[in-house]
N, C-alpha and C positions, 0 to 999 in steps of 0.2 A: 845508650842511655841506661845507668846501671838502678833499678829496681831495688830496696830494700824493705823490708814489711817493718809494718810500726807497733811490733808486739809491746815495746820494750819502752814505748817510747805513746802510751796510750792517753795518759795525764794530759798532757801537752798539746796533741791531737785534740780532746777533747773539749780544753780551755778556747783553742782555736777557735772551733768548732759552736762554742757557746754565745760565741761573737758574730755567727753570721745567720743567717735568716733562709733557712725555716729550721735548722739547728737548734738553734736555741731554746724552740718550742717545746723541744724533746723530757720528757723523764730523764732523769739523771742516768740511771741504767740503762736504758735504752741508748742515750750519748755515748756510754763509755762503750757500748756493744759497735751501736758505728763507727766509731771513732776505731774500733779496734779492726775495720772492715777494708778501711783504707789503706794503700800504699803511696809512696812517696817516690816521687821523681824531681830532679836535678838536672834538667835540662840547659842546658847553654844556650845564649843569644843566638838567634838565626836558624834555631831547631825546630825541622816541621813535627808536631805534634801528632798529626794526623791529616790526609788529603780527602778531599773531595772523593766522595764516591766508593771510600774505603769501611769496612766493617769497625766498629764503636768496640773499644773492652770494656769501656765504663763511662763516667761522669766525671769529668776534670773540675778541681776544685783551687784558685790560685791563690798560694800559701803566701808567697811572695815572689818580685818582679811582674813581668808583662806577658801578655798574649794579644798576638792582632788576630784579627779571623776576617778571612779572606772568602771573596764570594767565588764562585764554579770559573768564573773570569779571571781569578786574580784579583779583582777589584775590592777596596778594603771596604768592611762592613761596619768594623768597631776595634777600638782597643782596648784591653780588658785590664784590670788590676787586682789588687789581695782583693779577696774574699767573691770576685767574680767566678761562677760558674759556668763553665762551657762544653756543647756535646748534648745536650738534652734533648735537642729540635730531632736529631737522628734518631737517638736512642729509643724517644719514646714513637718513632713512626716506625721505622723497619729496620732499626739497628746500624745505618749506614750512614755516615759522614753526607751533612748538606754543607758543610762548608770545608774550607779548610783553615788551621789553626797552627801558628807559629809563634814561636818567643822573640820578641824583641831585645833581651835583655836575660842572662844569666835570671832564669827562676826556682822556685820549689813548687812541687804540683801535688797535690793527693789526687788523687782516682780512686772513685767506689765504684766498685764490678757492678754491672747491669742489672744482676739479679736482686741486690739488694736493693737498690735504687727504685724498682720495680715493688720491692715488698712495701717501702718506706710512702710510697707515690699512692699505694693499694691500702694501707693501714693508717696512715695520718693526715688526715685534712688538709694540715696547712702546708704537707706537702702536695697533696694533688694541686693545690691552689695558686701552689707557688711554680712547678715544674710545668702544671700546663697554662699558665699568664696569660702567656703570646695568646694563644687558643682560646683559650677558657674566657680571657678578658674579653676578648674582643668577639666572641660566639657571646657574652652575657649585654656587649655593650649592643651587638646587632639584634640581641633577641627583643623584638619589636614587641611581640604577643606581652611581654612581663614590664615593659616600661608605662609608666604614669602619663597620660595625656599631657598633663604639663611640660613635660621634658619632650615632646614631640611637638609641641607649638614652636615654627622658626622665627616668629615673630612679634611684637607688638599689635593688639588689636587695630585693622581698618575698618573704622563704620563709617556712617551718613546717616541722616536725617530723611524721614521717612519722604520728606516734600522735596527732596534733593532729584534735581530732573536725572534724566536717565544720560543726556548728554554731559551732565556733571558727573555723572557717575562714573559713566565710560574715561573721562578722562583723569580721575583722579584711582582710578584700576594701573590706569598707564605709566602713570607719574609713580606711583608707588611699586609698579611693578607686581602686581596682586591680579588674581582673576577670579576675587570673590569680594566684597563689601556685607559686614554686618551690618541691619541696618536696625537702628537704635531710635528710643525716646530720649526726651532733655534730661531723663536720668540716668540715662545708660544702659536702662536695661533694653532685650533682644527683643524687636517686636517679628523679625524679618531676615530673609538674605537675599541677596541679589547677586546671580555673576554673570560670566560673559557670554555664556550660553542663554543666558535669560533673557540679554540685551538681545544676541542673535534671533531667540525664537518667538519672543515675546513684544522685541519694537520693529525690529528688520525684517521678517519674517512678515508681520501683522502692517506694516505700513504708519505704526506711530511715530505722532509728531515727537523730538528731542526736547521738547518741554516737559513730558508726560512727567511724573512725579516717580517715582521707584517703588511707592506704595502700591501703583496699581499694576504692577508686571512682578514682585518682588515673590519667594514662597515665604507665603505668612507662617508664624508659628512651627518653626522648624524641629526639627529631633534635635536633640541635642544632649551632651555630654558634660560632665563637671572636669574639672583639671585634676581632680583624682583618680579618676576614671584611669583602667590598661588598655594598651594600645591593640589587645584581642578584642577590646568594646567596640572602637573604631573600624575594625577589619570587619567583624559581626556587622554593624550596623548597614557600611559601605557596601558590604556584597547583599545583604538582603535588602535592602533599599534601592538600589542601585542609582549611588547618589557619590558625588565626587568630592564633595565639602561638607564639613560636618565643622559645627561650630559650638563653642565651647563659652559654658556660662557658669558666672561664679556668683552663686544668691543671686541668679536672679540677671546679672549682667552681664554683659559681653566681654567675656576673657579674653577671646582669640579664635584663631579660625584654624584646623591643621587640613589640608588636601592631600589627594592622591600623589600629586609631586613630592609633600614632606614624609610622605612614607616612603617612597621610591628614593629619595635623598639620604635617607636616615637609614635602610639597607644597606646603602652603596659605599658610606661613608666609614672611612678607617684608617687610623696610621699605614696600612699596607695598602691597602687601596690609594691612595694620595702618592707612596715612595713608588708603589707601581709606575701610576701615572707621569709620575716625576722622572721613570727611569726612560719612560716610551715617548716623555716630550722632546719635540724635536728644533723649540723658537722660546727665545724667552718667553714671549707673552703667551705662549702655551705656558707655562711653570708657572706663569704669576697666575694663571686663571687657577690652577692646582692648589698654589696657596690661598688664595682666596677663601679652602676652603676652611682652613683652619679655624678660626675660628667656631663654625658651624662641627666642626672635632672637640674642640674646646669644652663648646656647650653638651653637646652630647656624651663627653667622658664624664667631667662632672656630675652632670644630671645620672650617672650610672654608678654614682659611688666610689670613684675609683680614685687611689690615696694619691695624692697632689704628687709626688715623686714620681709615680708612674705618668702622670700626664705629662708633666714636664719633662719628660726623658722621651715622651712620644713627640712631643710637638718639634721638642729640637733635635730626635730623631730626623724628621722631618727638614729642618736646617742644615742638617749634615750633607742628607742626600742632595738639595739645593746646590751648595755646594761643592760638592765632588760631581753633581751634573756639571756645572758652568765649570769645574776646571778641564773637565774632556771636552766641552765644547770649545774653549779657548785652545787647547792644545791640539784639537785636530782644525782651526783656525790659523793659528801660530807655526804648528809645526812643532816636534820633538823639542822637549828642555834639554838646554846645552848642558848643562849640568842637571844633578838631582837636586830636587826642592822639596819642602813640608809648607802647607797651607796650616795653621791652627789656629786657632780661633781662642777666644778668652770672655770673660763675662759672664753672663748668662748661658749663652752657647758652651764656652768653655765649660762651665760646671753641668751642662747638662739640665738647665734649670729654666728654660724658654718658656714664658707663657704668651700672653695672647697679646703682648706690648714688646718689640722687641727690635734696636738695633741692629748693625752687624760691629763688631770689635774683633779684628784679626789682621794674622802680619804674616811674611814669609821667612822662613830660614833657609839659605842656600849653598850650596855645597862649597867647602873652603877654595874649592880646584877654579868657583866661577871668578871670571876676569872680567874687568871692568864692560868690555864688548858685550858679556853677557847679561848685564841690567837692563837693556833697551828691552830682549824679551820679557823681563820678569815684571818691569815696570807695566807691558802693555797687557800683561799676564794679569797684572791684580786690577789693570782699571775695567778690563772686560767682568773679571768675576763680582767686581764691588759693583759696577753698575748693574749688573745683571741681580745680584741680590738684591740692591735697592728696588730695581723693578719688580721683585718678587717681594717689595712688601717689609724687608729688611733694610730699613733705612741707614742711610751714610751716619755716621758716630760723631755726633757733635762735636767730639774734641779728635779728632781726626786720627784716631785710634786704630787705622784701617793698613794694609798693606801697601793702599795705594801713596800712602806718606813715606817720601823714601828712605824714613828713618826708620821704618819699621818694615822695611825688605833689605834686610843683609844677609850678609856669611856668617853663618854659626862661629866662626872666630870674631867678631863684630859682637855679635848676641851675649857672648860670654864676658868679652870685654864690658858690656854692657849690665851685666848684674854683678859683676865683679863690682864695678863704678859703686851701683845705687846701694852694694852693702858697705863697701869702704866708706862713702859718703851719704850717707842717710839724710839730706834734705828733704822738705816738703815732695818736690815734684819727687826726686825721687821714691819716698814711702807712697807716691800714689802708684808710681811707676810701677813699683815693686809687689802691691796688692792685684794691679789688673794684671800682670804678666805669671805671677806666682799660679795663675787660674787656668794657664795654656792648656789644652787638650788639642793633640793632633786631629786633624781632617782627612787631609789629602796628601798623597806623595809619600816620602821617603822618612818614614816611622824613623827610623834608625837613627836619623840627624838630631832628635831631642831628647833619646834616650841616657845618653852619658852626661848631656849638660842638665839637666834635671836634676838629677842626681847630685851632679858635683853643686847644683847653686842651693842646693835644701842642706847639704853638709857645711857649705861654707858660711851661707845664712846664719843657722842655729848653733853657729858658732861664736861667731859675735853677739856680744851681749848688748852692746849700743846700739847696732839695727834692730835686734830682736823688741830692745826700750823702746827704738821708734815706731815698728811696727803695731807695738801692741797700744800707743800714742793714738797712733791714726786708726784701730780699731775702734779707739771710744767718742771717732767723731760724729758718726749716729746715732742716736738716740731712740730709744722707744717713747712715744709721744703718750708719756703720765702728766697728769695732772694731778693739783689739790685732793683731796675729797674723793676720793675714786674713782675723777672720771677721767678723762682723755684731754689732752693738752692738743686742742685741733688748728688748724691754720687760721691767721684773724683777719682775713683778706683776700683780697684778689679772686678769682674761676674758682679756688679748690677752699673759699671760705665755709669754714664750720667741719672740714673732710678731715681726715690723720691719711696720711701717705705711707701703705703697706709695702712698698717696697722700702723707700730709703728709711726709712722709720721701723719697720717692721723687718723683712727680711732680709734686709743691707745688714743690720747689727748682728746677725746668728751669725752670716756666711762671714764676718770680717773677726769674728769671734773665733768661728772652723777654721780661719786661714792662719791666725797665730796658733792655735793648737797644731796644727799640720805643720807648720816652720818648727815651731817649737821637738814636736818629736819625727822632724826630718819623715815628713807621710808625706807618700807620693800622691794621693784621692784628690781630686780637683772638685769631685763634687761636696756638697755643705754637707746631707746626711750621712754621706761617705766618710767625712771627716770626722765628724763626731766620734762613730762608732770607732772610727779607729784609734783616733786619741783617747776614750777610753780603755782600748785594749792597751795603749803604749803606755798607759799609767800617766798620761798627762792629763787627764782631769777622772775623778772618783766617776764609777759607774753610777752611782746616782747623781751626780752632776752632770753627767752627759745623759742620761735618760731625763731629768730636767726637762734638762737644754732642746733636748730633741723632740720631747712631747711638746713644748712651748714654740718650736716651730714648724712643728707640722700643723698645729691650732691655726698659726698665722699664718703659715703658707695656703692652707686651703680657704680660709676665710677669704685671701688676696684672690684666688681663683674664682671661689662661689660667687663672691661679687664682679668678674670680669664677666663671668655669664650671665648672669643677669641686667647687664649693661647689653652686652648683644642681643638678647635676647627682645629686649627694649628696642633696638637698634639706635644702638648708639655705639661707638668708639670705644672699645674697651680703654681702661686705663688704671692706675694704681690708688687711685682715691675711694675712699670710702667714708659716707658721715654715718656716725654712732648711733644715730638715732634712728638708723634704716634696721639697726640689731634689733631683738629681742633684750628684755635685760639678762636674762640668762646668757645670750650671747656676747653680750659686754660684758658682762661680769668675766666668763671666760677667758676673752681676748686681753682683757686687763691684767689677768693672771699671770696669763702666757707672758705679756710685757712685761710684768714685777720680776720675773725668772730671770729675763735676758737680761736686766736693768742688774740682779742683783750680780749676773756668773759677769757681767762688764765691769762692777765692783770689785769683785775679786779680781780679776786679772790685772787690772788699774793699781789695785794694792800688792801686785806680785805673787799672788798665790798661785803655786801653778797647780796643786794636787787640791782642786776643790767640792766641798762636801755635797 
């Protein structure tokens, strides 16, 4: 793999460089000094990069093409595209490869030597912040001591009434799954708690009758906390008290209750804690109890500040693993694939973009060698993994968008035929066909199989100019929900009256926006922010067009989130509705903005602009 330095060639590096993140934070000077630090490699498809277990020369940077990174098993972890970094997990613990890293596809690579990497990690913020993520995020999301009482509440207040017997009490503990009761006035406010130690020592213990009222066994007038309060108050109070429950009052009322279990819950909880778990279950219904807890992830990354991107790349981190669990467990079920196959997935999944409301949308592609004989496996192959995700909480795809539809389990000669069709002939179904398949990210199985058709179907696409028209047709079938007068054009009916729908309304229009930019300059990014940034470097939309675009959906992407958690946190169903009037006006105001953006870059593209201001 022949090595060339990029003296000559430092401009270019740079501009790269300017384009990706934490990069771009750089002083100008400072850029062209690292820019001038790297080397460039020209690896071929199927080139191990580096093994498992072997000593790190630097940080791999991907210029262009692919990287799969393989876990100590072989087992794939992820695959990587421009502007993805890999190598840093080793480098920055003992210098030595924890994974191993291979090209799927003819790339270009930069590599910065260790030492500088090291200087850049030690002298600039938003590089420590960025290289140590993994760690750093997730040490900030565990650190218990610095988070808000609020964001440690798992629940919705449970009270009663001070005259509520104790046999009522006891059984609405049970029903709600609680082992503590606020117990409240007709106003709400805290007169009291009662839990099930109180019931044990207090009625059972003492021989009272199940009428008794909760007033007279209950601890009156308890300590308590504000929902601003840190969760070092709660740790402080709980050890010097020695008290299990500690309940939480706001002016006065009963906020909520957080126990020793919601601390012990909120330690343990983590994107890698979960794929652990995920990796050691051994029945489905172990995996669905794992997902379960996403959610309770959800609330907890949020409530930590953490940019909607990274959540959604944990959560359906999270999916991935799912996934490539139930395909080893179907194949050591089954028995060896007669041929090679890819499992990928499209949608949200696809783009990496899962939040706390999520389908499954995926299909197989299978090696051209397989023969009719060999569909009985592949067919029993996807009904195991699709029911098995639906038991984990990833339900079946209303339009049956799944692998288990045997239109969507062929041979890669099939698949090609297949998007060849939907650009020669751009109907309806087909431009939808064309929008959820354009979203494919592999899973499972044999990488290899979607690498050349990828490619060939973003060249042959953005070649035609009549698909290109329809596609970008059917981008401007969602809408951001404006109204008159600055407010919000909200639903006039039905469960989601008076709400705006943040998905098809909100972050349906960015990503169907990032998908004709992506076709348009033939970008391989499946995901929506990914897309952006790189249609701005391809010169298919103005840098300030795509910073825009991109600030306007990151406002709406998190907004979509903030409000899923607080829907769990209520206990309630997360989902994609939100009414305007749960905002702030500052917060309307904002979200309104964000919508004028997308409403106007869907103008322009509708009018053919493709370099817009």
């Amino acid at each position: 793999m022949q090595e060339v330095r990029l003296s000559d060639s430092v401009e270019k590096i740079a501009a790269f460089l300017a384009t990706v993140h934490p990069y771009d934070s750089l002083p100008r000077d400072e850029l062209a000094r690292v820019a001038g630090s790297f080397s460039r490699r020209e690896p071929p498809a199927s080139t191990e990069i580096y093994a498992f277990g072997e000593p790190l020369s630097g940080l791999f940077l991907i210029e262009a093409g692919g990287v799969e990174i393989l876990d100590r098993n072989g087992g794939l972890v992820s695959l990587l595209g421009p502007r993805n970094s890999f190598g840093e997990r080793g480098l920055l613990r003992d210098g030595l490869a924890v994974t191993t890293a291979r090209t799927i596809e003819d790339s270009t690579l930069l590599m910065l030597p260790v030492a500088e990497l090291r200087r850049l990690v030690a002298g600039f913020p938003a590089f420590e912040r960025f290289f140590n993520r993994a760690r750093g995020s997730e040490a900030r999301a565990n650190d218990l001591s610095a988070r808000k009482v609020e964001d440690l509440m798992a629940r919705a207040p449970v009270a009663c009434s001070p005259d509520t017997t104790v046999t009522e009490a006891a059984r609405q503990m049970r029903e709600t799954h609680v082992s503590s009761l606020g117990v409240v006035d007709a106003d709400g406010r805290l007169l009291g708690i009662v839990t099930t130690r109180d019931l044990s020592n207090r009625v059972l213990a003492e021989g009272r009758d199940g009428a008794t009222p909760v007033s007279a066994v209950m601890t009156a007038d308890p300590v308590t906390l504000t929902p601003q309060a840190l969760g070092s108050d709660i740790l402080h109070l709980m050890l010097e008290r020695k008290i299990g429950h500690l309940p939480i009052v706001r002016n006065g009322h009963f906020a909520g209750m957080v126990t020793q279990t919601d601390l012990t819950r909120f330690q343990a909880l983590s994107s890698a804690v979960l794929i652990r778990d995920l990796a050691d279950a051994g029945t489905v219904a172990e995996m669905a109890a794992v997902t379960a807890r996403i959610p309770s992830l959800l609330v907890q990354m949020v409530g930590g500040n953490n940019a909607h991107e990274v959540v959604t790349r944990l959560i359906t981190d999270i999916a991935d693993a799912v996934t490539r669990r139930l395909l080893a467990m179907a194949e050591a079920e089954l028995g060896p694939p007669p041929v090679p196959y890819l499992w990928l997935a499209c949608g949200s999944q696809g783009r990496q973009e899962q939040t706390g409301v999520s389908d499954q949308d995926n299909c197989l592609m299978l090696d051209d060698a397989a023969t009719d004989g060999d569909m009985a496996y592949f067919h029993a192959l996807a009904e195991s993994v699709s029911k098995g995700l639906d038991a984990c909480g990833y339900v079946f795809c209303p339009g049956d968008m799944m692998a288990t539809n045997p239109r969507w389990c062929q041979k890669v000669s099939v698949w090609r035929d297949y998007f060849r069709g939907w650009i020669a002939t751009p109907n309806p179904e087909a431009q939808m066909l064309a929008s959820v398949m354009f979203d494919l990210r592999p899973i499972g199985g044999a990488a290899s199989l979607f690498g050349n058709l990828q490619a060939a179907t973003l060249e042959a696409a953005a070649k035609n100019s009549i698909f290109v028209a329809h596609m970008v047709s059917n981008s401007l079938k969602h809408t951001p929900p404006l109204g008159l007068l600055r407010g919000f054009a909200t639903i006039r009916s039905g469960e989601h009256r008076n709400q705006i729908d943040l998905k098809h309304n909100g972050v349906v229009p960015v990503a169907d926006l990032a998908r004709v930019y992506a076709l348009q300059g033939r970008l391989a990014a499946a995901n929506t922010r990914a897309r952006l940034l790189a249609a701005a470097e391809a010169g298919v939309i103005s840098a300030a067009g795509a910073r825009d675009l991109t600030e306007a959906y990151d406002l709406i992407a998190e907004t979509r989130l903030a409000n899923q958690a607080r829907q769990i946190k209520a206990g309630r169903k997360p989902d994609n509705y939100l009414a305007p009037s749960d905002l702030s006006d500052f917060e309307r105001s904002h979200l309104r903005d964000a919508f004028v953006v997308v409403r106007t870059m869907q103008s322009a593209v509708g009018q053919g602009k493709g370099m817009l201001g």
